[in-house]
Gaussian input, Z-matrix of N, CA and C with variables (Angstrom, degrees):
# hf/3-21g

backbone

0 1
 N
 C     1     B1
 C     2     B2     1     A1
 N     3     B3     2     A2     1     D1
 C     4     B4     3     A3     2     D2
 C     5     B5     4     A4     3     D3
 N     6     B6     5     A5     4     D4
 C     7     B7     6     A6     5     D5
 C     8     B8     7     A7     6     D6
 N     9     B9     8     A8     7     D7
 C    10    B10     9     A9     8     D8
 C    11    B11    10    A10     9     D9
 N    12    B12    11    A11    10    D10
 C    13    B13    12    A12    11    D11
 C    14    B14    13    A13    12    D12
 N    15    B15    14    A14    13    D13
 C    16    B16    15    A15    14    D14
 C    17    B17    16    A16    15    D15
 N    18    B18    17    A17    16    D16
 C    19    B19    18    A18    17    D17
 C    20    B20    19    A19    18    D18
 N    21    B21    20    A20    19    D19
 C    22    B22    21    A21    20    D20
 C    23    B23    22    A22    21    D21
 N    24    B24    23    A23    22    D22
 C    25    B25    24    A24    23    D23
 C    26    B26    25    A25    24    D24
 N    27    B27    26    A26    25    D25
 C    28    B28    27    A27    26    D26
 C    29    B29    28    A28    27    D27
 N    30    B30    29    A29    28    D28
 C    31    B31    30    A30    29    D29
 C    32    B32    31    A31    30    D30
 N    33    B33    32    A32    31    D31
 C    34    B34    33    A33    32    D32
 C    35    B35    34    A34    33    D33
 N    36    B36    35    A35    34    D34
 C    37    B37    36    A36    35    D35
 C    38    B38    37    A37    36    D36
 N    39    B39    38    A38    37    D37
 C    40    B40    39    A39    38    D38
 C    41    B41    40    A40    39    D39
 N    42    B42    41    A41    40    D40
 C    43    B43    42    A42    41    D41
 C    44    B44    43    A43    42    D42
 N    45    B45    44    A44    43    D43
 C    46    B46    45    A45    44    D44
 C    47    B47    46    A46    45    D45
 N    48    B48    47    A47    46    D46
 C    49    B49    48    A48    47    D47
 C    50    B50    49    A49    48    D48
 N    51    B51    50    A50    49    D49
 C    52    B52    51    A51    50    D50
 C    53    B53    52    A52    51    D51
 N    54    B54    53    A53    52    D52
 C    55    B55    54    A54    53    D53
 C    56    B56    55    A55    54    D54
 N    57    B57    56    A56    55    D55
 C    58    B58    57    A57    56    D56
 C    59    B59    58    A58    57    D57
 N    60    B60    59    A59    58    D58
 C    61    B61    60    A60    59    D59
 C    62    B62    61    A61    60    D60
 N    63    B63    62    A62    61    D61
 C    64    B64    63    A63    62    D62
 C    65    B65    64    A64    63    D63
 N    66    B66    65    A65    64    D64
 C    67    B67    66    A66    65    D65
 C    68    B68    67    A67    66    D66
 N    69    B69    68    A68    67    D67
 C    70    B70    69    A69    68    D68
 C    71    B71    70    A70    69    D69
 N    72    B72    71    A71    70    D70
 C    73    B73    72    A72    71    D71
 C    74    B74    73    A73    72    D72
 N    75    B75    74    A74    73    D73
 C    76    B76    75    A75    74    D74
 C    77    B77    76    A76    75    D75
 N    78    B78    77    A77    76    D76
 C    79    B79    78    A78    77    D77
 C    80    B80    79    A79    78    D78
 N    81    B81    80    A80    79    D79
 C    82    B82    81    A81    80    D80
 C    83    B83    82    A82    81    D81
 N    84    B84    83    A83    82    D82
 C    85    B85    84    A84    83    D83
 C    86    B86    85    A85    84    D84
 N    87    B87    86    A86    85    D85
 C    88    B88    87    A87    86    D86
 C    89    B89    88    A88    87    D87
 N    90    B90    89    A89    88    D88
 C    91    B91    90    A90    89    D89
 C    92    B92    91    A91    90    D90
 N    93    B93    92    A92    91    D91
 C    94    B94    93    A93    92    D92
 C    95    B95    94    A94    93    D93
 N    96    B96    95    A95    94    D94
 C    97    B97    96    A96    95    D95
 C    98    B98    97    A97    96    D96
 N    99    B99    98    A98    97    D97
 C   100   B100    99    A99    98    D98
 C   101   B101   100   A100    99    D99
 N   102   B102   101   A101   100   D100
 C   103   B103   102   A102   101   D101
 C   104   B104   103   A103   102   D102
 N   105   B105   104   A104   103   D103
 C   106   B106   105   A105   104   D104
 C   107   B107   106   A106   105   D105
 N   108   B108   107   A107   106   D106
 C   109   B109   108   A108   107   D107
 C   110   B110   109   A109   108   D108
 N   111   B111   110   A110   109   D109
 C   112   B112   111   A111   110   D110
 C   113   B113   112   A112   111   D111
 N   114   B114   113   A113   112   D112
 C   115   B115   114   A114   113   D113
 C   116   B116   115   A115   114   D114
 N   117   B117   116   A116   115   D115
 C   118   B118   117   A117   116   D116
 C   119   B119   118   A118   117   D117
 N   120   B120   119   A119   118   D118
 C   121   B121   120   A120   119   D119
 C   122   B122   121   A121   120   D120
 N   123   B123   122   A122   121   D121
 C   124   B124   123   A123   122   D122
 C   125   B125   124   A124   123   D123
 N   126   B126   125   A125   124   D124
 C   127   B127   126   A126   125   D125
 C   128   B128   127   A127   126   D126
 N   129   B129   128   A128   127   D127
 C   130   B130   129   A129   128   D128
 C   131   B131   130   A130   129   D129
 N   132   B132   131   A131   130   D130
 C   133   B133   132   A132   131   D131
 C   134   B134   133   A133   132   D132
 N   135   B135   134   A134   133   D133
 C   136   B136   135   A135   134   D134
 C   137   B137   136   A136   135   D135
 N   138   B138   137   A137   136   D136
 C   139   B139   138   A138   137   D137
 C   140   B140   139   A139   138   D138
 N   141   B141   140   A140   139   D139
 C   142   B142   141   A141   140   D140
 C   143   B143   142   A142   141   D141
 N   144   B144   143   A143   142   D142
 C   145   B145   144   A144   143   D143
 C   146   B146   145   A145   144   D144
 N   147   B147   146   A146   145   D145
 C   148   B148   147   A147   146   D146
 C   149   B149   148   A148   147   D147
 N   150   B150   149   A149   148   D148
 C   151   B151   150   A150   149   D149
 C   152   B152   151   A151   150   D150
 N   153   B153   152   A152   151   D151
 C   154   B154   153   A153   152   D152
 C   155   B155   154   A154   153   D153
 N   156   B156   155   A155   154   D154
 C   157   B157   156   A156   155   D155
 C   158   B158   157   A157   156   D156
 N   159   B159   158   A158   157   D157
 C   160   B160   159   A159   158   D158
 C   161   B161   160   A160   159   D159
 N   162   B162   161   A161   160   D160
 C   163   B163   162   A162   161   D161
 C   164   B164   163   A163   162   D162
 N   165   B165   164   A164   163   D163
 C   166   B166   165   A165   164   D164
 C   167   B167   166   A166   165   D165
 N   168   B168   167   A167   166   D166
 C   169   B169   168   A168   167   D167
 C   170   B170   169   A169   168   D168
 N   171   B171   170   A170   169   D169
 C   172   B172   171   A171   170   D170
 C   173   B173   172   A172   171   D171
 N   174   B174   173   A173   172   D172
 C   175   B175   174   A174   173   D173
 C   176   B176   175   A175   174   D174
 N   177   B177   176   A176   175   D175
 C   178   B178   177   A177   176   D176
 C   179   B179   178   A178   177   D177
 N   180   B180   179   A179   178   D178
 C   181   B181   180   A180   179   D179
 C   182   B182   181   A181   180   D180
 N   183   B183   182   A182   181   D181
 C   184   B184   183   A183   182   D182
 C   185   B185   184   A184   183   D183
 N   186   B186   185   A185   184   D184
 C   187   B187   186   A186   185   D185
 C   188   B188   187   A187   186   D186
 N   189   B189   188   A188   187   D187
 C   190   B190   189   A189   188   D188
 C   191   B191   190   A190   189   D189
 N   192   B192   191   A191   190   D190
 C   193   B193   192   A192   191   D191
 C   194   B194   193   A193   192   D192
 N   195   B195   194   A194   193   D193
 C   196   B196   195   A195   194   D194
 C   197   B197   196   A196   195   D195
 N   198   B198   197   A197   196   D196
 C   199   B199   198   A198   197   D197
 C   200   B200   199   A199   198   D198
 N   201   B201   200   A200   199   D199
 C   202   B202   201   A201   200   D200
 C   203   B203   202   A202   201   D201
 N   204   B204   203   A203   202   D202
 C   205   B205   204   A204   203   D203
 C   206   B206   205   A205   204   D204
 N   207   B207   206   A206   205   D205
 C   208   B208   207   A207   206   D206
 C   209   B209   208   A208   207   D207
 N   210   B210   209   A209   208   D208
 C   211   B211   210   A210   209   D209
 C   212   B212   211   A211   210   D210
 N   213   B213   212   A212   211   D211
 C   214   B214   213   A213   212   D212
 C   215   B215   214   A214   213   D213

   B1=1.4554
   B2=1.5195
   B3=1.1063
   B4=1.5627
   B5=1.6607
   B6=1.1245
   B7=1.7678
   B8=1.9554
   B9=1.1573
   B10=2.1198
   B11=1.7476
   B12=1.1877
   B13=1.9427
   B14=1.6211
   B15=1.2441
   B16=1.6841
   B17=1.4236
   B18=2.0101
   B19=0.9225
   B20=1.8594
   B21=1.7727
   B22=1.7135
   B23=1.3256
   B24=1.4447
   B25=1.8259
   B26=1.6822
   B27=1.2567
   B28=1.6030
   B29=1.5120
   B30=1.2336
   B31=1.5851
   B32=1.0158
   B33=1.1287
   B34=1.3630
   B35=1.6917
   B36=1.2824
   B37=1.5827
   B38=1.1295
   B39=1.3934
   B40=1.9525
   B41=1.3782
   B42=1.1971
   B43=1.5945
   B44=1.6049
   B45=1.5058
   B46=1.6175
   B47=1.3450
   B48=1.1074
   B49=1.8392
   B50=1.2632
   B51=1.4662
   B52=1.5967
   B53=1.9773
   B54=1.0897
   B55=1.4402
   B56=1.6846
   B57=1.3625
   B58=1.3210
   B59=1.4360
   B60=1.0962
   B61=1.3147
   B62=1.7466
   B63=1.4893
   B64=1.6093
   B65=1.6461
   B66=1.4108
   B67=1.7851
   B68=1.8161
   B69=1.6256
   B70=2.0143
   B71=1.0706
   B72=1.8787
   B73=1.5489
   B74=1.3781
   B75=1.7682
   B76=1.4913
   B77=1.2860
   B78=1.1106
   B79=1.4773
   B80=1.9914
   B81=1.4966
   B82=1.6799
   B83=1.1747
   B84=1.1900
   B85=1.5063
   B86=2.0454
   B87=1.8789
   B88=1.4165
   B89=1.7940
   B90=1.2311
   B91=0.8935
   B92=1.5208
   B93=1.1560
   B94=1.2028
   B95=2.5596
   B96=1.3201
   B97=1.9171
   B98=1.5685
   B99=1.2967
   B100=1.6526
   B101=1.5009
   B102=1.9661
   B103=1.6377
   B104=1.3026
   B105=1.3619
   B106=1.4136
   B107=1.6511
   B108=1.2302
   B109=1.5689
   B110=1.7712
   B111=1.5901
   B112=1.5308
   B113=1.5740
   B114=1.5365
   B115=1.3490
   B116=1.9541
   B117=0.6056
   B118=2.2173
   B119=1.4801
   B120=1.2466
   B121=1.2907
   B122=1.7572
   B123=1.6356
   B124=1.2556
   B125=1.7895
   B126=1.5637
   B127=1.0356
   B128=1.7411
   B129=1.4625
   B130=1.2441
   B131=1.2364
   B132=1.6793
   B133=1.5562
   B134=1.2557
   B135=1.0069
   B136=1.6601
   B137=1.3569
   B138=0.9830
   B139=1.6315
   B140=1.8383
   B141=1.5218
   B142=1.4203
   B143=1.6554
   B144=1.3128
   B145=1.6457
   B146=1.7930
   B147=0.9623
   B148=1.5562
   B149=1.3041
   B150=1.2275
   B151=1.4703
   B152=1.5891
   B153=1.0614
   B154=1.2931
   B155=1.6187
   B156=1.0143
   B157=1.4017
   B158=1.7169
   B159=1.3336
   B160=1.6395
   B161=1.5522
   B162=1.5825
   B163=1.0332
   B164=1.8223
   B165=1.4137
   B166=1.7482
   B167=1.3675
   B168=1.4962
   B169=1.6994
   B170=1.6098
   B171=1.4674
   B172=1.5681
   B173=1.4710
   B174=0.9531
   B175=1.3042
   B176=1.8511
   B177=1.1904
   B178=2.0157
   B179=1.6736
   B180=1.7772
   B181=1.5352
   B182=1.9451
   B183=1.7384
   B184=1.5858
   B185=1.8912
   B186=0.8886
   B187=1.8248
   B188=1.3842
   B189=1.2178
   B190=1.6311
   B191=1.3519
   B192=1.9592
   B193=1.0855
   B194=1.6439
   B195=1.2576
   B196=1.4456
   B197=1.4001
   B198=1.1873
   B199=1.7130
   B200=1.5471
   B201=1.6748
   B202=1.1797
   B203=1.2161
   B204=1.4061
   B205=1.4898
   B206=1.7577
   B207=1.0688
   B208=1.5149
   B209=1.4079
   B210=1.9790
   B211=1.6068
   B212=0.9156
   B213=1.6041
   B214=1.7816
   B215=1.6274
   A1=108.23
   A2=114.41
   A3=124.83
   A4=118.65
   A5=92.53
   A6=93.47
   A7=112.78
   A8=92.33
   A9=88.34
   A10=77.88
   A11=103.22
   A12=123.28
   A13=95.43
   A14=147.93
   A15=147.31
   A16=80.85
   A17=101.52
   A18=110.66
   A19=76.47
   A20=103.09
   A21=98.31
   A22=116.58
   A23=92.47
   A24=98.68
   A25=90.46
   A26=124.15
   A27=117.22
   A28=102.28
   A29=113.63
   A30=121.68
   A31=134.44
   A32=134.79
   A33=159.07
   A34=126.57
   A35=130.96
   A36=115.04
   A37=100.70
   A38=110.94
   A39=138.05
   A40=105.67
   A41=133.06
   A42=137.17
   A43=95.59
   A44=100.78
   A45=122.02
   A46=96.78
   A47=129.46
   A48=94.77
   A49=109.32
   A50=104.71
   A51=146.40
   A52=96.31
   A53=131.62
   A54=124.53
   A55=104.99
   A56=102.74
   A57=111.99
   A58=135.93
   A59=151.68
   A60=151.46
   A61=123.57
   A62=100.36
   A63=89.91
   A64=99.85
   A65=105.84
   A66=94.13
   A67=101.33
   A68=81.61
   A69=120.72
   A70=93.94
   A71=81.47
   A72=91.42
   A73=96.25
   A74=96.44
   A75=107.72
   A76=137.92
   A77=155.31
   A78=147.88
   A79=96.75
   A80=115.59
   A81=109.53
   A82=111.36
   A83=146.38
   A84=125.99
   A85=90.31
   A86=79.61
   A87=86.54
   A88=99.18
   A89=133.61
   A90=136.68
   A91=136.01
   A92=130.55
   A93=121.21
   A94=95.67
   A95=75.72
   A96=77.88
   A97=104.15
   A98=127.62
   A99=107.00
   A100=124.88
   A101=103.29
   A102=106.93
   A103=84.94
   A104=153.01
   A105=153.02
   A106=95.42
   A107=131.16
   A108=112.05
   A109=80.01
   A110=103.56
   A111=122.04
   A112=109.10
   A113=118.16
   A114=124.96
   A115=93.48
   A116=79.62
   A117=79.21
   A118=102.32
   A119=130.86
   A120=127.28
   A121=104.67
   A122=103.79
   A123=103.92
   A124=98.72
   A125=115.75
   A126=110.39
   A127=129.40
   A128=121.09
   A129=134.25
   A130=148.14
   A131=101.92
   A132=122.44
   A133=100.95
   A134=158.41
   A135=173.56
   A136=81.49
   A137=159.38
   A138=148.79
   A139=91.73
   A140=108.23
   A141=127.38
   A142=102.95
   A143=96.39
   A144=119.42
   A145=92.95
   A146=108.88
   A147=119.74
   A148=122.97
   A149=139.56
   A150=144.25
   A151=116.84
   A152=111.11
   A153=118.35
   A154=102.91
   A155=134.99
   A156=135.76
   A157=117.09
   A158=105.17
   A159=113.23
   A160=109.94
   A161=117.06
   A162=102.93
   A163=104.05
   A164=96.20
   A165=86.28
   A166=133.64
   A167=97.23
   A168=124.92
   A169=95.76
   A170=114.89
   A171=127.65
   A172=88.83
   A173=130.36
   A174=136.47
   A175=98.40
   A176=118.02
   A177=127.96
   A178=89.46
   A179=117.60
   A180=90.76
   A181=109.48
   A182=102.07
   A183=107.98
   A184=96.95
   A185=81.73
   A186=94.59
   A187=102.44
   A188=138.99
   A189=142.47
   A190=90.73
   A191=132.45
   A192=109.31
   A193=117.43
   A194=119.20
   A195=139.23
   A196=123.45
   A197=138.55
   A198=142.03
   A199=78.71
   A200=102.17
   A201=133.49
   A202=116.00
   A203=153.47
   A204=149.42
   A205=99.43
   A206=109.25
   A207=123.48
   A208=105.45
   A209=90.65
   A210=97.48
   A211=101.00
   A212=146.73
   A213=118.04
   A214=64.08
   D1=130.40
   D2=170.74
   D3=-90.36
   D4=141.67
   D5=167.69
   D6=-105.60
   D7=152.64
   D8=-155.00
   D9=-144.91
   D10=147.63
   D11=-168.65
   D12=-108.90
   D13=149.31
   D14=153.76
   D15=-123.89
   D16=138.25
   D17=-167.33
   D18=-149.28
   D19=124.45
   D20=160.36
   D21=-67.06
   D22=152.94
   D23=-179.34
   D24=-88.49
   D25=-53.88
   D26=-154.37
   D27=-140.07
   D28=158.57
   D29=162.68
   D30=-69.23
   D31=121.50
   D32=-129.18
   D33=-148.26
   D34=106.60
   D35=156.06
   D36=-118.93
   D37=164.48
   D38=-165.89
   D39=-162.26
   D40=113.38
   D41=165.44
   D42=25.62
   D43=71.57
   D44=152.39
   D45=79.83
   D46=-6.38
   D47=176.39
   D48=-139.74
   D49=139.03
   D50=-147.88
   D51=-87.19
   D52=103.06
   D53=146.26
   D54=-83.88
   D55=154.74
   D56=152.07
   D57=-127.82
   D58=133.69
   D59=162.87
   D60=-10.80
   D61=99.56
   D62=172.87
   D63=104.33
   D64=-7.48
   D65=174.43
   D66=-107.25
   D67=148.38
   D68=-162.91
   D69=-117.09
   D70=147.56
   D71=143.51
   D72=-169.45
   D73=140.31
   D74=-178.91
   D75=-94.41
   D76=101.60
   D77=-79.38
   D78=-178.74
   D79=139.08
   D80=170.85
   D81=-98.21
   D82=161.07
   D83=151.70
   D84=-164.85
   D85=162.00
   D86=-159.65
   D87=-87.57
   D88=-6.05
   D89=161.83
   D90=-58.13
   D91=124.47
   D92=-148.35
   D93=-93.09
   D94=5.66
   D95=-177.18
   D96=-133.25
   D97=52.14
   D98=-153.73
   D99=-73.13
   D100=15.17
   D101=-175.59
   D102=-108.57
   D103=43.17
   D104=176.73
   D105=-157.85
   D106=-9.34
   D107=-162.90
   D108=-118.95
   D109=129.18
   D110=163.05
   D111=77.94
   D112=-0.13
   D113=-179.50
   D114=94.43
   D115=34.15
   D116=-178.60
   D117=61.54
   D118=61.04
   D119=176.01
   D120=-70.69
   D121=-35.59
   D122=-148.34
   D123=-80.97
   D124=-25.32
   D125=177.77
   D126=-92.03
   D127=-21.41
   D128=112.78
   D129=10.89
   D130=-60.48
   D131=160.66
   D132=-80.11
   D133=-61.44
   D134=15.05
   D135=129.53
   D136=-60.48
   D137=-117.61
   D138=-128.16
   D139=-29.07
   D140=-165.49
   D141=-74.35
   D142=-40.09
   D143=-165.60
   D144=-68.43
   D145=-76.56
   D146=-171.17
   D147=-89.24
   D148=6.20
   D149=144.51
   D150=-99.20
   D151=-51.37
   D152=-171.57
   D153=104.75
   D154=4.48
   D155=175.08
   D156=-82.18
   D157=171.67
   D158=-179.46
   D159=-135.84
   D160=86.60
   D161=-156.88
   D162=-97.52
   D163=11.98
   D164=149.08
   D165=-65.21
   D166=-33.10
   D167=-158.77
   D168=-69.31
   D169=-15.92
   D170=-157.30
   D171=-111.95
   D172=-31.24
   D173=173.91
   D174=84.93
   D175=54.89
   D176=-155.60
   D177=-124.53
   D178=1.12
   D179=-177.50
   D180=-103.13
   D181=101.09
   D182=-152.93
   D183=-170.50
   D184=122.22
   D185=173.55
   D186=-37.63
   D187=-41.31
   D188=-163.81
   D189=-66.10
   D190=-62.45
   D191=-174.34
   D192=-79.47
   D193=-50.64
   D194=-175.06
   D195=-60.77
   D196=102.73
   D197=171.47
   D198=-81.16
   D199=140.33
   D200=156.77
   D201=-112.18
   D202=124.12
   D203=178.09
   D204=-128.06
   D205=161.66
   D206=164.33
   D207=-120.45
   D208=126.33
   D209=179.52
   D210=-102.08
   D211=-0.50
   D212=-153.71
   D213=-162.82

C-alpha cells in the first residue's frame, strides 16, 4: 500500500464550498491512481476527514484542481 499527498493547486468556490491553495491531505490507498479509482472516493474521504469539506459537492475531484504525488 502506498501513501499519495492531494494538494490544491488554486482557490476555488462551487455551490458553497471553499478550497484553498496549498491545502493536503495525506491518505494510503492500494490503488496505484486513487483520483481515477472509485470516482476519487479515497481522496474525497481524505479531504472529508480533515477539513470537513465535500469536494465532490464542489465538483474539485479532477487533476485541474488536485496534485496527486506519491510519497512512500
Amino acid at each position: 500500500m502506498a501513501l499519495f499527498r492531494a494538494t490544491i493547486k488554486s482557490t476555488q468556490i462551487s455551490n458553497g464550498v471553499r478550497i484553498e491553495k496549498g491545502m493536503f491531505v495525506d491518505f494510503p490507498s492500494q490503488s496505484g491512481s486513487p483520483m481515477s479509482t472509485n470516482g476519487g472516493k479515497e481522496v474525497i474521504e481524505a479531504f472529508d476527514r480533515k477539513y470537513g469539506i465535500d469536494i465532490k459537492k464542489g465538483h474539485f475531484v479532477s487533476s485541474s484542481y488536485i496534485l496527486i504525488e506519491k510519497i512512500n
